[in-house]
C-alpha positions, -999 to 999 in steps of 0.1 A, spaced: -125 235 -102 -120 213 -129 -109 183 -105 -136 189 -85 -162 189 -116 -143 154 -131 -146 138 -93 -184 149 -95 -188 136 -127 -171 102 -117 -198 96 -85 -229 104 -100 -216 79 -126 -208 53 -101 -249 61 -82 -260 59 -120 -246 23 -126 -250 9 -96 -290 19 -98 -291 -6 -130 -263 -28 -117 -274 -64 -108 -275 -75 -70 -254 -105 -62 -283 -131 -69 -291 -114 -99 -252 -122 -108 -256 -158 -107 -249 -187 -77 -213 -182 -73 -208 -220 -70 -209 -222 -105 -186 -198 -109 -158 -177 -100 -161 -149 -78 -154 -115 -91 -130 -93 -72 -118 -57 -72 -89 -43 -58 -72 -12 -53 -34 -14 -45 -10 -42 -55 -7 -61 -21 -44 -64 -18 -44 -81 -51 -16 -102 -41 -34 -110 -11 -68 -123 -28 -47 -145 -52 -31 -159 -25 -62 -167 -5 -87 -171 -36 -69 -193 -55 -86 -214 -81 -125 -195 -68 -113 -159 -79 -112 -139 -107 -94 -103 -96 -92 -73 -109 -64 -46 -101 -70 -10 -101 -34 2 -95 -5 -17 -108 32 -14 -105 44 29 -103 8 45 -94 4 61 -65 -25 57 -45 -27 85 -29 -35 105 -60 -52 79 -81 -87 89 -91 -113 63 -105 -120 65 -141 -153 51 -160 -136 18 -168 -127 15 -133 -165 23 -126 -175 -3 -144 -157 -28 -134 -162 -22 -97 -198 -27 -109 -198 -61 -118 -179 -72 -87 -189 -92 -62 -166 -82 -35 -140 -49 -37 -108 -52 -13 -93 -18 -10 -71 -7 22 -90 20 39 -74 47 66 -77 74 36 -46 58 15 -74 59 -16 -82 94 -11 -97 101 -41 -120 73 -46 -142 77 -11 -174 89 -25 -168 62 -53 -166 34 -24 -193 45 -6 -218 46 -33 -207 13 -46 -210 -5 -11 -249 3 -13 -252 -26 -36 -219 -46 -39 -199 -59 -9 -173 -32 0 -145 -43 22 -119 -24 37 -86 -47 45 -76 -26 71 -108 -25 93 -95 -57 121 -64 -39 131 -63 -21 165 -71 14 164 -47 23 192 -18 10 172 -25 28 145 -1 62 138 -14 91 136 -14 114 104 1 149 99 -20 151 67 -54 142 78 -70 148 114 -96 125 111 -77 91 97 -41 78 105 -10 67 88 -28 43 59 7 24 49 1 -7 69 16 -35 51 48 -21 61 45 -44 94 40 -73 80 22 -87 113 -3 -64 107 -5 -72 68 -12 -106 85 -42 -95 98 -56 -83 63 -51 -118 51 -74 -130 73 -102 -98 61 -99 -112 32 -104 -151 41 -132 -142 61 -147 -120 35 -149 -146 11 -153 -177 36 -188 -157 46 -198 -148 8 -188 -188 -3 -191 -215 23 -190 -242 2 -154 -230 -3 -144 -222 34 -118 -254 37 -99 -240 3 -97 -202 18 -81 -215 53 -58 -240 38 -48 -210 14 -48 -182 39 -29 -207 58 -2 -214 41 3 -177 28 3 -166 62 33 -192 72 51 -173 42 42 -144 58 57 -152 94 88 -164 77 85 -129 61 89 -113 93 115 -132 107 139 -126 77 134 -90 83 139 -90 116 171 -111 109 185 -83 83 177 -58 101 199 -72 134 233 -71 107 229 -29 108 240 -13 140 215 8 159 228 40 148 232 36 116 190 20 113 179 58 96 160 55 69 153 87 46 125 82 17 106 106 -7 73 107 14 66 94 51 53 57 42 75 39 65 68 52 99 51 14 109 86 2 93 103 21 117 82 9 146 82 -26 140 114 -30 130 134 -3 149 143 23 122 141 59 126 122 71 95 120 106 77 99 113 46 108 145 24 67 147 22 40 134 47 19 104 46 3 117 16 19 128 -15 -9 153 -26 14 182 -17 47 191 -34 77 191 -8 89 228 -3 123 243 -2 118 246 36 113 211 39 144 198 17 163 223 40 152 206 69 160 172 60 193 185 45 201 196 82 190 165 97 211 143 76 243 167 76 234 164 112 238 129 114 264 124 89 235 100 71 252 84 41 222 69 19 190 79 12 163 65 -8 140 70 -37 106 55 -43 91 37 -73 56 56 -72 73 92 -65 92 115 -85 131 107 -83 138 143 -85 127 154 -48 155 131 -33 177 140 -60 173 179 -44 180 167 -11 213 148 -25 226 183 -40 218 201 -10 236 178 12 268 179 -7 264 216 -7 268 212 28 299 195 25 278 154 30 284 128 4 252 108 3 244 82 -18 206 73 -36 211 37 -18 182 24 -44 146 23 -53 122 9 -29 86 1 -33 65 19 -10 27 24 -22 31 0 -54 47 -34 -57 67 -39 -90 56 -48 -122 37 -80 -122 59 -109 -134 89 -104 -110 98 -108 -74 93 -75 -64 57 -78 -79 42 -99 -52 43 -86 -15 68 -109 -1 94 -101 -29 87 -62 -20 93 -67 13 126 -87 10 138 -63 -16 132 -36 5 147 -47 33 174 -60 12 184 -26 -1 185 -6 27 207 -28 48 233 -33 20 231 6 12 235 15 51 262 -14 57 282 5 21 280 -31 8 
């Protein structure tokens, strides 16, 4: 009751400001000035600064450790969605919490989900929610590609004077981001086929396992709103006993102590298995460092599970 009442409180705050919140031209002409964005998760912002450049001023709701899934919008968060031009966030339900918030806010300021281009027919499908799919996109790069050019478009359309500088950027970023791909298809070639399991707190890397040819298991689902039960720690204990698995894998945004269960349980069983690292799975890492933009994620992900599966 008390969630419900703060999430109630939270929206008719949000219909509150944006009925005194100025309009866009009430804001000021943009080309004499920066345009203010708002984003949700880390690779969104990494995305806008990318593309943006020298136009942008952004704004980052989540930064490095918060999970998205349970992240709810506070009043600063409010109010600075409120004097944004533009808000990026992914879409598919990963920001559960905040969809009343979004959909108030895109009566009067340009909502954008980064998400909304991709293919619905190649989207997974969720265990957690019936009506929206697996939200963890930017595991496939190539489809992360496709948010890039959301974003370039969003602002190409919102600042045509400034159209030339959001190719060239988007460009460029998105040659970074083929390269990207390539090296992970490259590591991922050094680790035979039946060792390419990959075992994680909760079920982000299913489009990992797609693009890239990994079976993936998650201790939880797509969503981490739910604690994982005995019954499922059993079950994965099976699985990796089963398949004499020899590294799993902890998460930056999710409590250690879920894979450290499974661990114990597996050597109960009579299976060493290592914690073969952290990976970064809804959050990047902390601004600053390469595993704080998107392509320094990616490589350190890839990075760590193939030298954890290869023992090396």
């Amino acid at each position: 009751m008390k969630t419900w009442k703060s999430l109630s409180m939270v929206v008719l705050g949000v219909a509150l400001l944006i009925s005194g919140c100025a309009s866009s031209s009430e804001k000021g002409d943009i080309t004499s000035r920066k345009i203010n964005v708002v984003t949700t998760i880390g690779m969104i912002t990494d995305i806008v600064e990318n593309v943006g450049g020298e136009r942008i001023e952004v704004i980052g709701l989540m930064g490095a450790g918060i999970d998205p899934h349970l992240y709810k919008a506070s009043e600063g968060d409010v109010s600075k969605m409120s004097n944004a031009d533009i808000i990026f966030y992914n879409g598919l339900h990963l920001e559960a919490q905040m969809g009343e918030v979004f959909e108030q806010m895109g009566r009067q300021i340009k909502t954008v989900p980064v998400s909304e281009n991709i293919d619905q027919s190649l989207l997974l499908a969720s265990e957690d929610y019936e009506d929206a799919p697996d939200p963890h996109i930017w595991f496939n790069v190539e489809f992360w590609m496709q948010a890039v050019e959301v974003v370039r478009d969003t602002l190409s359309e919102m600042d045509p004077d400034s159209k030339k500088l959001y190719e060239t950027n988007a460009n460029a970023y998105l040659k970074q981001l083929e390269e990207l791909h390539d090296y992970v298809q490259a590591q991922v070639q050094r680790v035979p086929k039946e060792q390419r399991v990959l075992i994680t707190a909760h079920d982000a890397f299913r489009y990992f396992g797609v693009a890239y040819g990994f079976e993936v298991r998650g201790l939880q689902g797509i969503s981490t709103e739910s604690e994982a039960g005995t019954g499922d720690v059993q079950t994965l204990v099976g699985f990796i006993v089963e398949r004499k698995i020899n590294a799993i894998f902890v998460e930056s945004s999710v409590p250690q102590r879920n894979i450290e269960a499974v661990q114990a349980a597996a050597e109960d069983k009579g299976q060493t298995v290592n914690i073969g690292g952290e990976l970064f799975s809804d959050a990047m890492g902390d601004p600053g460092t390469e595993e704080g933009t998107y392509i320094g994620m990616v490589r350190h992900n890839i990075d760590t599970i193939v030298s954890a599966l290869l023992n090396k």
